[in-house]
C-alpha positions in Angstrom: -1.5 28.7 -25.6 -4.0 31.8 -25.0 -1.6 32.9 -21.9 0.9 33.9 -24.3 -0.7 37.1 -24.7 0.2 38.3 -21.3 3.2 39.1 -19.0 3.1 38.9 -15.1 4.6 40.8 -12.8 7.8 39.8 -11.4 6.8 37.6 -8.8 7.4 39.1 -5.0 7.2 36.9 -1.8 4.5 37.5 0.4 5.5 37.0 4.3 3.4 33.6 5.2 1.7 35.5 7.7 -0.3 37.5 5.4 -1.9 34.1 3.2 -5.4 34.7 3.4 -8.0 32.5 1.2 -11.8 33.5 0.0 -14.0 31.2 2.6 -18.1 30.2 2.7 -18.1 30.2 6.1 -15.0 30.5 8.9 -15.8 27.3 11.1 -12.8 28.7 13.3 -11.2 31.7 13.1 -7.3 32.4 13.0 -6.5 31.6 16.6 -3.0 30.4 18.3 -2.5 27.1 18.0 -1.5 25.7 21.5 -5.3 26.5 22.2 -6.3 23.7 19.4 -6.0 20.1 19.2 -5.4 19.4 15.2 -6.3 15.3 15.2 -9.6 16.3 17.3 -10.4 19.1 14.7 -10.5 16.8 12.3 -12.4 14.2 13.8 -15.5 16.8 14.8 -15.1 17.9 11.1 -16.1 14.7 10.1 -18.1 12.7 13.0 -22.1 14.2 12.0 -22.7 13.7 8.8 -24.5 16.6 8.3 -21.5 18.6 9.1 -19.1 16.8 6.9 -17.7 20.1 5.2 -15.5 20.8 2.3 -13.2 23.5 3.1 -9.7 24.2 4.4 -7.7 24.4 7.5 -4.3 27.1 7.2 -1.6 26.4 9.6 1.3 28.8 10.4 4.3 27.2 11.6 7.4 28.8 12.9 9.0 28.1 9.6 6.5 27.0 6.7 2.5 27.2 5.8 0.7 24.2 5.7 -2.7 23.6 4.2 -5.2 20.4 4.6 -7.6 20.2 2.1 -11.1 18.8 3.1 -14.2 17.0 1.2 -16.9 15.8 3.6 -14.8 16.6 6.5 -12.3 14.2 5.6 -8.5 15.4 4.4 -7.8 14.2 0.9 -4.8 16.4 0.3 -1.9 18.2 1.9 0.7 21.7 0.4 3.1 23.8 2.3 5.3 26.9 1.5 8.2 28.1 3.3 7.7 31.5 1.1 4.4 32.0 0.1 5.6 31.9 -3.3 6.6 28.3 -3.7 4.0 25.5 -3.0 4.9 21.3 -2.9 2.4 18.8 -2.9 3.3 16.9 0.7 2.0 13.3 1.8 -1.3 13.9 4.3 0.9 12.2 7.5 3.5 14.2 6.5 2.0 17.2 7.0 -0.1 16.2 10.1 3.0 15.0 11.7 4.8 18.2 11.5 2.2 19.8 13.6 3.6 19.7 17.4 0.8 18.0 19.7 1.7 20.7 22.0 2.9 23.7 20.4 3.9 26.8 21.7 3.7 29.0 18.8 1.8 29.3 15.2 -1.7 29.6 14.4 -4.7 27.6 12.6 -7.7 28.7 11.0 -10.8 26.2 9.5 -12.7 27.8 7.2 -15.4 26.2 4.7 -14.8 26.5 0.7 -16.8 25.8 -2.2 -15.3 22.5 -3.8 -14.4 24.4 -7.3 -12.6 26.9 -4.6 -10.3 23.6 -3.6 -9.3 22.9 -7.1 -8.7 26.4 -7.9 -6.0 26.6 -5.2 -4.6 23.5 -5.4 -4.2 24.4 -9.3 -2.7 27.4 -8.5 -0.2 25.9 -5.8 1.1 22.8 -7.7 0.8 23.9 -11.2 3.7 25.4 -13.1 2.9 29.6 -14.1 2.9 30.2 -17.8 5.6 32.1 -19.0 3.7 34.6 -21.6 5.2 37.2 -23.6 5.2 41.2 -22.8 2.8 43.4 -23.1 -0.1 43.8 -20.5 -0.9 46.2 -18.5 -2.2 44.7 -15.3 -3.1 48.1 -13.8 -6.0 48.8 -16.8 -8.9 46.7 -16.2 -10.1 47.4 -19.7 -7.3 46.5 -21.5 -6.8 43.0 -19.5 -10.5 41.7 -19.7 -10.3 42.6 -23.6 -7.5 40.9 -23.9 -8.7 37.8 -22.1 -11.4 37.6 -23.9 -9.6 38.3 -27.3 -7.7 35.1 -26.7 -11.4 33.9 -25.5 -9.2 32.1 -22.5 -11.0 29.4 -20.8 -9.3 28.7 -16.9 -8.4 30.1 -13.7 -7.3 33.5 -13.2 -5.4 34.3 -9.5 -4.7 37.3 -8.4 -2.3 37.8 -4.8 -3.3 40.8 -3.1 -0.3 41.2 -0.9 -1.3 37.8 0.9 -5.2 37.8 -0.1 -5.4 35.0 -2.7 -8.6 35.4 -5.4 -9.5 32.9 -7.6 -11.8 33.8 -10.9 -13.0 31.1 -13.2 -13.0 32.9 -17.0 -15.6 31.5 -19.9 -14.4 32.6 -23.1 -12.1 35.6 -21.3 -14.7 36.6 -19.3 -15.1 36.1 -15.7 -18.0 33.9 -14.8 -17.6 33.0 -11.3 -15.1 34.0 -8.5 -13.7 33.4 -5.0 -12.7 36.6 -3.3 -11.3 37.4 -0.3 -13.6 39.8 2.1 -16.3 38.7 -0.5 -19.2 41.2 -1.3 -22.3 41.1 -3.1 -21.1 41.6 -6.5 -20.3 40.1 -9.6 -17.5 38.5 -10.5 -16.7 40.9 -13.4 -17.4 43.9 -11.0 -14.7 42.8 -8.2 -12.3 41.5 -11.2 -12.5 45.2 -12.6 -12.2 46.9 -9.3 -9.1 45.0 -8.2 -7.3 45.4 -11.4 -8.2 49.3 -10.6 -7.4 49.5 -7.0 -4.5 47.3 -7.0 -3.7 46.3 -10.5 0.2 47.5 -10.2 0.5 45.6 -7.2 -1.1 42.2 -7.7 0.3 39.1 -8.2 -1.5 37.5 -11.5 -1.5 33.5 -12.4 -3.2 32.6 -15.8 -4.2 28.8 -16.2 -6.1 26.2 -18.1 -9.0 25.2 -16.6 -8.0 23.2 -13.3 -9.2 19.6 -12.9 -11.1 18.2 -9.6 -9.0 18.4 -6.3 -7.0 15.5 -6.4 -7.1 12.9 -3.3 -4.3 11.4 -1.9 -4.5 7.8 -0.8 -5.4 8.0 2.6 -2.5 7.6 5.3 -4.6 4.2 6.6 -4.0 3.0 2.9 -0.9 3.3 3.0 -0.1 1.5 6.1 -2.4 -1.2 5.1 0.3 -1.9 1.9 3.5 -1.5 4.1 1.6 -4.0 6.6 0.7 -6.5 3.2 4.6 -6.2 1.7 6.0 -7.3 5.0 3.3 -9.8 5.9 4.2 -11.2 2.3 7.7 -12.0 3.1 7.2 -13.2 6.1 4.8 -15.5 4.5 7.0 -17.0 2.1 9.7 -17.3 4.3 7.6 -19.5 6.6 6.5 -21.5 3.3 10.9 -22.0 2.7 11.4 -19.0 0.3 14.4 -17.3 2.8 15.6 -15.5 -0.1 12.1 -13.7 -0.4 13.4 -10.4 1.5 16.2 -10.3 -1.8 13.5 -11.0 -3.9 10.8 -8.5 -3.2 13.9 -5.7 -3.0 14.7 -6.5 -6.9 11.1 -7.0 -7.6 10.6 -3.7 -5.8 13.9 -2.0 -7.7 12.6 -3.3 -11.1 8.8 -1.8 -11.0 10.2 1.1 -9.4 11.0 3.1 -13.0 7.1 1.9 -14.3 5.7 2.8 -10.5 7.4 5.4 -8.9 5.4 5.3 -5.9 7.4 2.0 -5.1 10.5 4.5 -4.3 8.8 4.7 -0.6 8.1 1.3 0.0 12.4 -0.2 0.3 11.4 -3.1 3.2 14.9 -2.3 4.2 14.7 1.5 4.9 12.8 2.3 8.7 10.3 4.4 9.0 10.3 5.8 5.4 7.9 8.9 3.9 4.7 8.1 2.7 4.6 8.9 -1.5 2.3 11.9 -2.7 0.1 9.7 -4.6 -3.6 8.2 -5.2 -5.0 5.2 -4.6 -6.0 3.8 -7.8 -2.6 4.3 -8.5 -0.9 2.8 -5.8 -2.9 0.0 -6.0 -1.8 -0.6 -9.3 1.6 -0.8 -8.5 1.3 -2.2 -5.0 -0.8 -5.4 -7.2 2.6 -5.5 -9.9 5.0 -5.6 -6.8 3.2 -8.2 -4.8 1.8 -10.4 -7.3 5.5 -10.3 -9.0 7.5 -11.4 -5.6 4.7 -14.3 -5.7 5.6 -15.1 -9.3 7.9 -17.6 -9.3 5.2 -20.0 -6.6 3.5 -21.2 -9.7 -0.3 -22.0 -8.8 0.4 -21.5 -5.0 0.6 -17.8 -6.4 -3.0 -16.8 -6.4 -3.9 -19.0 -3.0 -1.2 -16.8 -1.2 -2.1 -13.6 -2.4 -5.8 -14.4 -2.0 -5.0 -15.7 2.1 -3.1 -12.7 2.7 -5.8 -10.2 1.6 -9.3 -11.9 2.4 -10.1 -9.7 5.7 -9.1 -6.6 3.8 -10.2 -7.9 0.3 -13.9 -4.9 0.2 -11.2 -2.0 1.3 -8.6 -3.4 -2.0 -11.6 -4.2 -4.5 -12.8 -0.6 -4.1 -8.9 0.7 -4.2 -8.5 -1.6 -7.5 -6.1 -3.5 -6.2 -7.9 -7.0 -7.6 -7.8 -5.4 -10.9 -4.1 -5.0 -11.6 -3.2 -8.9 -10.6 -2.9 -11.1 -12.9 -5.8 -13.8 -11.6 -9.2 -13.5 -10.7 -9.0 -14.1 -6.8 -11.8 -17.1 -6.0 -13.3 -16.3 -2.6 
């Protein structure tokens, strides 16, 4: 790939107090968190529509980072970082359960992004860095935008400034657009250059293709809903003299697991397990092989359960495409 024409630094950890990202607009500055409640944050961020943002809210924790990432003020996606080195994808309650209702120590910030912003970090955090050969020097402006656009590299390029993060979108090697840090009226080429010339030695450079839409997550509620359906299931075809159907949607559940990984969190037998990183279309897809497979073997009582079980949520599942990946055409 183009990336092969460049080596990066050796990558240094940057103390999680220092992550700062490029913003529109700061809707609250860094402040200590016991002076913030998190779950009423997000429901002003998201209660007028006209203030339905897309942005970002940071959270320092005693021992990790966490990030939410917003579109129209609701939270489609969740990372954290113990090092601000190594980012993980984490599921949305996940990370807003980790957040003490009363804490006593960290910090939050809410600041608005540009949606291409979003993608560009979540890119950066959750995709692997391309291991290119030696021979760049990052400290020579010059000789780093000619080679980009020798390669004619198409992507994200982001650059760590001891804890700043900047993110530059690059049209055939050359920088087009950018998300800086302490932004200033100047072209993206012009900051590009005068951070490789200020701080090139010292920067932290990431080189990648160019990074799809922000994925969402299926929302917590989602989730529920399905762990609510599974068990409603059972107990449905227990009451209709299945009492083997707890066995039965366990093996069904163990056999669709290697096809549909997301069935890994969903063990009926496990309490209180961790919600998958996932998206809906796809865990509707494999929530519609589990359940219409436990129903399998009820012959044409199979669709009537199914159908009873889901009518009052049936307009939340069709837009989920749940419907889709059974095997019937639900009559309502």
């Amino acid at each position: 790939m183009a990336s092969r024409a460049f080596t990066f630094p050796s990558a240094m950890a940057t103390p999680r107090d220092a992550l700062r990202f490029p913003c529109q607009r700061v809707l609250l500055a860094r402040t200590r968190l016991a002076y913030v409640h998190l779950r009423n944050l997000l429901t002003d961020a998201k209660r007028d529509r006209a203030a339905r943002v897309f942005g970002y809210v940071g959270i320092w924790l005693p021992d990790e980072f966490l990030l939410l990432y917003l579109q129209e003020g609701e939270v489609v996606n969740a990372t954290a970082t113990t090092d601000a080195l190594r980012w993980r994808a984490i599921p949305i309650s996940e990370a807003l359960g980790r957040v003490p209702a009363a804490a006593e120590y960290g910090e939050i910030c809410f600041h608005e992004a540009d949606d291409e912003q979003l993608a560009a970090m979540h890119a950066d955090q959750v995709s692997d860095t391309p291991q290119p050969a030696p021979d760049t020097q990052w400290a020579d402006p010059a000789h780093v935008l000619g080679a980009l656009a020798a390669v004619m590299h198409d992507g994200l390029l982001a650059l760590d400034e001891g804890g700043a993060q900047h993110y530059v979108m690059l049209r055939m090697g050359a920088p087009v657009r950018g998300f800086f840090v302490d932004d200033a009226a100047a072209t993206a080429e012009f900051r590009v250059r005068d951070l490789l010339s200020r701080r090139g030695a010292a920067l932290r450079p990431r080189l990648y293709g160019v990074p799809r839409s922000l994925p969402q997550q299926a929302p917590p509620a989602l989730i529920a809903m399905y762990r609510e359906m599974s068990a409603a299931l059972v107990h449905r075809l227990t009451a209709l003299g299945v009492p083997e159907a707890p066995l039965l949607a366990e093996q069904t559940r163990q056999y669709l697991a290697p096809r549909y990984p997301v069935l890994e969190r969903f063990s009926l037998s496990v309490p209180n397990p961790r919600d998958p990183v996932t998206d809906a279309p796809t865990l509707s897809a494999a929530m519609g092989a589990w359940l219409s497979g436990v129903v399998a073997g009820q012959g044409a009582a199979a669709a009537t359960i199914v159908r009873d079980l889901t009518r009052d949520r049936r307009h939340v599942l069709q837009s989920t495409g749940f419907f889709d990946a059974l095997p019937w055409k639900l009559q309502w």
